[in-house]
N, C-alpha and C positions, 0 to 999 in steps of 0.2 A: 900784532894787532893791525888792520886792515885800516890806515886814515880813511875817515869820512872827508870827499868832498865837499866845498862849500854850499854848490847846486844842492845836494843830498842832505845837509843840515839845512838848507832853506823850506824843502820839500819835508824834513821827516818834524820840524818844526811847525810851521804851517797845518800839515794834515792833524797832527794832537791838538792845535790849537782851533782850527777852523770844528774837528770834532768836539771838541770839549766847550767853545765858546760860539758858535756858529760862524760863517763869512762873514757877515756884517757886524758882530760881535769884535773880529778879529782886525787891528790895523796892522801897517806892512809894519811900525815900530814894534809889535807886540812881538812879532814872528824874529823882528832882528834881536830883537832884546834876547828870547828863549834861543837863539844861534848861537849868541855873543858874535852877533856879524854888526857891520856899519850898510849906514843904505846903496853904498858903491857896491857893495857885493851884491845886493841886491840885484841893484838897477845893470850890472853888467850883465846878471844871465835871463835876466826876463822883466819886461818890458812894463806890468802891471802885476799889483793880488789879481787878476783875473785870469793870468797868464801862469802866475803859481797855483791857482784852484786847479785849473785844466790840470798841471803837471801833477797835482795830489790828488786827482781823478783817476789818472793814467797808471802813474805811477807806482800807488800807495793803496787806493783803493780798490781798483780793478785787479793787479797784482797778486792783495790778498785775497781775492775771491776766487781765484785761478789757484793759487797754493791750496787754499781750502777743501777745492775740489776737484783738483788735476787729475787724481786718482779713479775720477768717479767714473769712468767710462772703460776701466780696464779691470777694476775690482769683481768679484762672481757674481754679488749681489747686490745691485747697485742702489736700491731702495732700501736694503736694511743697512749701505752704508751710507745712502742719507740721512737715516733717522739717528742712526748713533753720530754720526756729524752734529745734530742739530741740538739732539740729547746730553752732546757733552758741551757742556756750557762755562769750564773754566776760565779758559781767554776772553767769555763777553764780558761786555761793562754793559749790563743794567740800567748804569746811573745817566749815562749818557746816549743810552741807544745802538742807532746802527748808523753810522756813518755815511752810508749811500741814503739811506732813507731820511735821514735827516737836513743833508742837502738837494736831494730832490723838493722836498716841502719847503726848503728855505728860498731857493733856487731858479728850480723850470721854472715859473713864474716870471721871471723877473730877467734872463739874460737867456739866449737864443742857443749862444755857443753853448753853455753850461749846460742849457738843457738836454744839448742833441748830446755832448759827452753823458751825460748822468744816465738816458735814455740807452747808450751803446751799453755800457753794464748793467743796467738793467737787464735787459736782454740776454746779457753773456748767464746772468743770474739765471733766469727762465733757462736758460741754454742748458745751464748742467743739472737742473730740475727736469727739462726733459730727457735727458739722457738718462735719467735715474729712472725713467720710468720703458726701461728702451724694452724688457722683458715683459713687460706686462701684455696680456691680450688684447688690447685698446687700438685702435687705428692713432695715426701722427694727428687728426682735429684732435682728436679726444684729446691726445696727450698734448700738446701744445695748449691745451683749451685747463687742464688738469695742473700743468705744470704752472701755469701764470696764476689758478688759482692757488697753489701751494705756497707760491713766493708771495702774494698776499697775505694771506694766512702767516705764515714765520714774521712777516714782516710788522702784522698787526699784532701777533704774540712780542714781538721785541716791544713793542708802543706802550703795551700793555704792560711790561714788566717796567717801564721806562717812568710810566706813570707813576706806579705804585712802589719805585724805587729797590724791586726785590723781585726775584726770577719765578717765584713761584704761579704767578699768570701766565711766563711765558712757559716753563715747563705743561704747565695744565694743556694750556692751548695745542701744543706740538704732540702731547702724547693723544689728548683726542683726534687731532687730524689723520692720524696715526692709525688709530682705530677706527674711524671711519672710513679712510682706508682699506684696511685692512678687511672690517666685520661688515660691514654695507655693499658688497657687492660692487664698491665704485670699481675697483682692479678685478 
């Protein structure tokens, strides 16, 4: 078995808790307590929590959106392996949302650096939503224009399940995008 670094328990700490209880929800004791770290460990590899956000930006968040969809630009079909992406919905958590999406609303707001990070994944987001639409007939506005509204869309389907504490808004939502889509001539 592979030791985890202490950086890496700082970091996989932090992101479950910054997810689960928001940034400002979350203190740097919260994050050492769920390590079993002391604040020297801390304070050796990074300077502030706003220095550990960025690193659970980069690291953690961004990461997994790239694992999510690394595929997505070499698969045959790259919109029907969107939809079953989104369709399969085991590994989300409902209860607590989406992670990027819930630091963007906590966040851009309020700190510059965080925003411009949250705002780079963002983007990377949109990024492999246009590439999934890389086969369609549409010109690059369309699809740039198509793709920011998809990641809307998922993104207010996650809101909606997050609300109502149960996937079946966010399911509803995705399969009609889906279909419109699909039945409306948008593609």
């Amino acid at each position: 078995m592979k030791k985890i670094s202490t950086r890496q328990k700082i970091i996989n700490s932090a992101h479950r808790l910054f997810y689960e209880k928001g940034f400002n929800g979350t203190s740097i004791d919260d994050i050492l307590k769920d390590a079993g770290l002391n604040k020297g460990s801390l304070y050796h590899l990074f300077k502030s929590k706003k220095e550990v956000l960025l690193s659970v930006i980069e690291e953690k968040i961004a990461y997994n959106l790239e694992q999510k969809y690394k595929d997505i630009a070499t698969v045959e079909h790259p919109l029907k392996y969107l939809e079953e992406k989104l369709l399969t919905t085991d590994s989300f958590d409902f209860k607590h949302g989406c992670a990027l999406n819930n630091l963007v609303q906590e966040m851009s707001p309020v700190d510059e650096d965080i925003a411009k990070a949250l705002l780079k994944v963002y983007n990377a987001l949109e990024g492999y939503y246009f590439v999934a639409l890389r086969d369609e007939d549409i010109n690059d506005a369309e699809k740039k224009s198509l793709s920011k509204m998809m990641v809307a869309t998922v993104e207010g389907a996650i809101m909606a399940a997050k609300a109502a504490q149960e996937k079946r808004p966010y399911m509803q939502i995705i399969q009609q995008m889906f279909k419109s889509l699909y039945g409306q001539d948008i593609l």
